[in-house]
C-alpha positions in Angstrom: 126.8 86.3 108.7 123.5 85.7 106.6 120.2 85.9 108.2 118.3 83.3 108.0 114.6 84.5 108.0 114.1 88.1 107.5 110.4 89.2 108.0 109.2 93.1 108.3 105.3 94.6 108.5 104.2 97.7 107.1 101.3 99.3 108.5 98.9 100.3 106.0 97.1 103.7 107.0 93.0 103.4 106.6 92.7 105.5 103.9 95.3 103.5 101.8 94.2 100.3 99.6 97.2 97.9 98.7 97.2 95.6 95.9 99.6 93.3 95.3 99.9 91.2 92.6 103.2 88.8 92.1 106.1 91.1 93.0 103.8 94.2 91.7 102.7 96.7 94.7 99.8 99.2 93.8 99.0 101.6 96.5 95.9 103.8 96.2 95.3 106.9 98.1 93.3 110.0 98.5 95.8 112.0 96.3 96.3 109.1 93.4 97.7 105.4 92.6 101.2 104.7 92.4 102.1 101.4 90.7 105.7 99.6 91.3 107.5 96.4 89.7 109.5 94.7 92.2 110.3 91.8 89.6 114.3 92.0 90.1 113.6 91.3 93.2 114.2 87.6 93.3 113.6 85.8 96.5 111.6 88.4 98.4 108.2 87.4 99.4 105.5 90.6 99.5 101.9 90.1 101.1 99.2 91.5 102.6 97.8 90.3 106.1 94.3 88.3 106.3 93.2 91.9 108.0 94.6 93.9 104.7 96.2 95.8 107.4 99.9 95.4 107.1 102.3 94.4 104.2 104.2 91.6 105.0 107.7 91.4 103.5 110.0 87.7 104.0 113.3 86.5 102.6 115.2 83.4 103.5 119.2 83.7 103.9 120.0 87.0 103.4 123.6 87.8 102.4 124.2 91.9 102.5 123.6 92.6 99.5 119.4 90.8 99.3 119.1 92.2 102.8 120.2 95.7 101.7 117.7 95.6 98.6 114.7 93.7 101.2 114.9 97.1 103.3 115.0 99.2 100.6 111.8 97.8 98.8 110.5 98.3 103.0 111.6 101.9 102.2 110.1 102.0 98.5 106.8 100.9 100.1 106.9 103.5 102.9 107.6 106.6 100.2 104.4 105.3 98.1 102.1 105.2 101.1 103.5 108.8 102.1 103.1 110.0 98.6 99.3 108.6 98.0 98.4 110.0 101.6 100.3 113.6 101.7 102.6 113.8 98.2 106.1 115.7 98.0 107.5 119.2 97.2 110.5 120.1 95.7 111.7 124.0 95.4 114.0 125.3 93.5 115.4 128.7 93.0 116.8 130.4 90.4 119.5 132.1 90.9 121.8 134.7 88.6 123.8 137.9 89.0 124.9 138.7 85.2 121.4 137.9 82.8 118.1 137.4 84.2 117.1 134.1 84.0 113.8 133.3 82.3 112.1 129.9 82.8 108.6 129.2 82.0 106.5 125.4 81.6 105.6 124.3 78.2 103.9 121.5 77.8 105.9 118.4 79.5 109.6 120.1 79.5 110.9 123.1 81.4 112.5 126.1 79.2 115.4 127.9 80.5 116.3 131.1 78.3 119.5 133.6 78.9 121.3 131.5 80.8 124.8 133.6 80.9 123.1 135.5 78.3 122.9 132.1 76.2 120.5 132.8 72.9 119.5 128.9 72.6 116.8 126.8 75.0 118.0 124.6 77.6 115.1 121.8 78.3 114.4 119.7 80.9 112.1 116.7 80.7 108.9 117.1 83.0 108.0 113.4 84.3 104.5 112.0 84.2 102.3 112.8 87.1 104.9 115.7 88.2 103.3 119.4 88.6 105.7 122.6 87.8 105.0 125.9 88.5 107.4 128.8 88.2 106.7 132.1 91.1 109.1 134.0 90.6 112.6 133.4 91.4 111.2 129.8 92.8 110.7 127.0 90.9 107.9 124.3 92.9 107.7 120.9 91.4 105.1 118.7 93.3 103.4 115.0 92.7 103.0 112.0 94.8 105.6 109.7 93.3 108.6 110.7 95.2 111.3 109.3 92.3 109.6 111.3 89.7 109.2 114.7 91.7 113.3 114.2 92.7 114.3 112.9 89.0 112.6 116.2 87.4 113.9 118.1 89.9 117.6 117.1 89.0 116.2 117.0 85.6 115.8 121.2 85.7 118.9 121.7 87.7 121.1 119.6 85.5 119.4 121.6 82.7 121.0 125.1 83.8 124.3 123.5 84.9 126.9 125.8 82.8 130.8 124.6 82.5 134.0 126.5 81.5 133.0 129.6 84.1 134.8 129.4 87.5 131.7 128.7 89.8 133.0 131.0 92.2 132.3 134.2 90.4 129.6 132.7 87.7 127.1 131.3 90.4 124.1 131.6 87.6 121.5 128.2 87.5 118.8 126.5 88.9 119.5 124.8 92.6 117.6 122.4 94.7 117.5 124.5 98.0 114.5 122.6 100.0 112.4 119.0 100.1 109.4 118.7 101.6 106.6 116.1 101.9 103.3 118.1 101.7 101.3 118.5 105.1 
């Protein structure tokens, strides 16, 4: 059954500024800016309210799959506004029981050295706007753009993924162990 109209607001908190431009959102907050191209979007309306207060979102006979991709642009939205206003924190820890493990940040990659007593570099790509620090046996990766903090993330635990050990005994990597959005 499609619906025919399909209309949503998002509250827009006072110390957020939205810009939209076409199908382009820019939201601006007291930690940064995030900018987002909703072109493939085809069909959904995005504005702002007279008061600049809300976001309005509309579509016009929704089948499953446009209304599926109207709420998650709703979502999208929601994820910027939290990132601008508070940011996210990823943490990661690094775990091993046969070579010590040594990771450190250079530059816009993450090194992993000894993996399984490994002698080469394993690299994974920093994103832009994403802060890594190592402390530790913890890895934190922080930054207001929740798709780039949870893409480098996976980036640094895909990076120390080893194969041809049974996983059972050879538990040695990087994992993703906690996901926070920064108070």
């Amino acid at each position: 059954m499609r619906a025919v109209i399909l209309k949503e607001e998002i509250q827009i908190p006072d110390t957020v500024t939205v810009r939209i431009n076409n199908l382009e959102v820019a939201v601006k907050g007291p930690k940064g800016e995030i900018v987002k191209n909703f072109n493939f979007a085809k069909g959904i309306i995005i504005t702002l309210s007279e008061d600049r207060k809300k976001i309005l979102l509309e579509t016009n006979f929704a089948d499953r799959r446009k209304k599926a991709l109207f709420y998650s642009i709703i979502s999208h939205i929601e994820n910027m506004i939290v990132g601008v206003t508070k940011g996210y924190r990823y943490y990661l820890k690094i775990i091993y029981t046969h070579f010590p493990i040594s990771v450190k940040v250079v530059g816009n990659e993450v090194q992993i050295t000894n993996l399984i007593g490994e002698k080469n570099v394993r690299r994974a790509k920093i994103l832009p706007g994403v802060k890594v620090t190592v402390k530790g046996d913890d890895i934190v990766v922080e930054g207001i753009n929740l798709e780039a903090v949870a893409q480098t993330a996976a980036n640094i635990e895909a990076a120390s993924k080893i194969s041809g050990f049974d996983r059972r005994v050879f538990s040695d990597g990087i994992y993703i162990y906690k996901k926070e959005v920064i108070e």
